[in-house]
C-alpha positions, -999 to +999 in steps of 0.1 A: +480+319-509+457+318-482+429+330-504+430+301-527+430+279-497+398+292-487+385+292-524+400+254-527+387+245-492+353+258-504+350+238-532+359+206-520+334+206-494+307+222-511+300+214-550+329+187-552+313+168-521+276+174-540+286+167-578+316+138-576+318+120-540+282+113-535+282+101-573+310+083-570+294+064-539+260+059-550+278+041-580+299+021-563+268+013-539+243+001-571+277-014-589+269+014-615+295+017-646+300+039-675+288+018-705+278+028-737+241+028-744+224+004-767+203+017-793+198+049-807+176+063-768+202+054-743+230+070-768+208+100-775+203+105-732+241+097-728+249+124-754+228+154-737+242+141-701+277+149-718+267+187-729+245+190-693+277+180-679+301+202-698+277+235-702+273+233-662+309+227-654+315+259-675+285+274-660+299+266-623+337+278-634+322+306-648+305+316-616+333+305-589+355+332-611+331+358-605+333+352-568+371+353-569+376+386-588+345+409-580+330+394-552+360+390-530+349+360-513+342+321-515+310+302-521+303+288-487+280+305-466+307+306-442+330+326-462+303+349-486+313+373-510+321+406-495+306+422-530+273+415-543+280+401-578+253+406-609+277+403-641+288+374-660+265+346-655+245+364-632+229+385-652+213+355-663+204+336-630+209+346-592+226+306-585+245+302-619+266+278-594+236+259-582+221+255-614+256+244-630+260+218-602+224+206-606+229+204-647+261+183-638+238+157-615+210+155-643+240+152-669+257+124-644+224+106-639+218+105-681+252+096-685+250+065-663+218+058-673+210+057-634+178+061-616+195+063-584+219+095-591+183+106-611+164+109-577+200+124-561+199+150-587+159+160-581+165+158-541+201+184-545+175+204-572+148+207-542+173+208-511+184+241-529+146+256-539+141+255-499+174+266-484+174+294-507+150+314-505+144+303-468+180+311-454+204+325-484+182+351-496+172+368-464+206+368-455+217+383-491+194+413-483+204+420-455+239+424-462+232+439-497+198+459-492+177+477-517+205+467-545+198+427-543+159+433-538+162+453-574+189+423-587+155+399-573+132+417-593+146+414-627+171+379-626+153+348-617+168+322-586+175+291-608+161+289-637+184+315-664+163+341-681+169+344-717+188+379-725+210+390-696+197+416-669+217+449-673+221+465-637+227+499-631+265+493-629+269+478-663+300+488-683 
């Protein structure tokens, strides 16, 4: 039980906080509401800020459940994974949970047709480019050693690579 505290505790603080609370309030600030869009554009944007939304919710689920089961930890930098983890989405991109929250802020923003969760989504997008490779990644190779600086080599930070990395520990 206490595990899925951590795990729960993580997530509301973390990507819940990011992707649905600061939403939520910079809609309610801007008396923003889910409309339809009129004409053929604002349907079209509202239509890819659905799949944005879905494909990084599954991106981010998909990601938290590596964490869980391989690398025996949480997502907070308080709490890492114990186990470096390079399967499942990782083998496509080292963040797979940054980049799914960041998909689910562009997708927010195109579904609301909002400027405001827009520049939210960019600032989240270039909070993370910085903290990164400035504090997580030193950190990471520390911990993990030659192992993540060959993972670096081959899987890019945020933006997925096209055919998945096979490491050395592939099954």
């Amino acid at each position: 039980m206490t595990g899925v505290l951590r795990h729960l505790f993580a997530v509301v603080v973390l990507p819940f906080t990011m992707a649905i609370v600061i939403p939520i309030w910079l809609a309610r600030r801007s008396d923003i509401r889910l409309a339809t869009g009129r004409g053929v554009l604002e349907l079209g944007s509202q239509v890819i800020g659905l799949i944005l939304l879905f494909v990084g919710l599954l991106l981010f689920v998909a990601s938290l459940r590596r964490f869980v089961t391989q690398g025996r930890g949480t997502l907070a930098p308080w709490d890492p994974p114990r186990r470096l983890v390079v399967h499942g989405p990782y083998r496509y991109v080292r963040n797979p949970m940054i980049s799914g929250v960041v998909m689910v802020l562009f997708g927010e923003s195109l579904l609301l047709r909002s400027p405001g969760h827009l520049l939210w989504a960019v600032t989240f997008f270039g909070i993370n480019a910085v903290y990164i490779p400035l504090l997580e990644e030193p950190l990471l190779e520390r911990r993990f050693g030659a192992v993540y600086r060959e993972y670096c080599r081959h899987v890019p930070r945020l933006l997925p690579r096209l055919r998945p990395w096979a490491s050395p520990d592939s099954p």
